[in-house]
N, C-alpha and C positions, 0 to 999 in steps of 0.2 A: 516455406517458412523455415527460418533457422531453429535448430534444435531447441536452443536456451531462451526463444519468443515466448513471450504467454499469449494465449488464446483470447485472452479478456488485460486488460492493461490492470492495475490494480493504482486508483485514485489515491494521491498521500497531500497530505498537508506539509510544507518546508518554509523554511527559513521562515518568515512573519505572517506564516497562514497562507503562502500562495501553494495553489495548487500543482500540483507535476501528478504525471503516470510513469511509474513504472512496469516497462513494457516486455521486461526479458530478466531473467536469470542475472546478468551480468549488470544492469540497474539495479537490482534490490540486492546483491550484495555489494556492491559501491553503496549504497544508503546504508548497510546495516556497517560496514566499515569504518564508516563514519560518525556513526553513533557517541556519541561521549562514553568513554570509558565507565565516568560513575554511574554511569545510567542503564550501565548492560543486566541482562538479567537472564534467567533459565530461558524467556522466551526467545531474547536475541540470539543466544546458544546456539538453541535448537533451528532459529532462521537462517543463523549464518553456516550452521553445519551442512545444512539441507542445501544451502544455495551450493556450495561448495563441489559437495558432492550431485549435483545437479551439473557443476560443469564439466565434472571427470567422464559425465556422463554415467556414473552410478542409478541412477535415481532420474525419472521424468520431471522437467522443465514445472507440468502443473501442480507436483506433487511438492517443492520447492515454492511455488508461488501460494500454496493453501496455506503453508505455515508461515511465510513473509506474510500474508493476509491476517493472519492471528497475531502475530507480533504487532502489524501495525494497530490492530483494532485493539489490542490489549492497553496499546500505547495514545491511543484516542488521537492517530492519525489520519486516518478515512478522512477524504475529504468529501464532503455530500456531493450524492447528484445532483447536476445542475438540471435533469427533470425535476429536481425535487425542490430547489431551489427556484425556479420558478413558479410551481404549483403553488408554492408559500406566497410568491411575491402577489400571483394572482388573486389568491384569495383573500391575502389583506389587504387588495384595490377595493375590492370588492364588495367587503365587510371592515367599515372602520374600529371597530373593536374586536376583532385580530391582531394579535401582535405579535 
């Protein structure tokens, strides 16, 4: 496995809600690069520092991807499990007053 891979992919929501993983160090700061200017924040900072120095090799790949994981979740990007996603679907076949 390359250095800058995550262990676990970290699930984001882009462009109109579809789902992407970012799967390595070098994805989640291409996403945090991207980020709209007006929209950056302490959290973005500290993701994009971390990715950064994650590729100098300062700093572990998973220790980089906990806090791209906080920035995303801060930013209400997580996309749900699609176990989880399914679990819903199942149980409002199921029970028609689930919604």
């Amino acid at each position: 496995m390359k250095p800058d891979m995550f262990r676990r992919p970290v699930s984001i929501l882009v462009g109109l809600g579809f789902p992407a993983e970012v799967r390595s160090v070098m994805d989640a700061y291409r996403h945090l690069s991207e980020w709209p200017t007006s929209l950056r924040d302490s959290a973005h900072a500290i993701a994009l520092k971390a990715c950064s120095a994650a590729l100098s090799g300062e700093i572990e790949a998973e220790t980089a991807r906990g806090l791209f994981l906080a920035f995303a979740e801060k930013h209400d990007l997580l996309a749900p499990e699609t176990n989880m996603i399914a679990a819903s679907r199942l149980r409002r076949d199921r029970d028609p007053h689930v919604q």
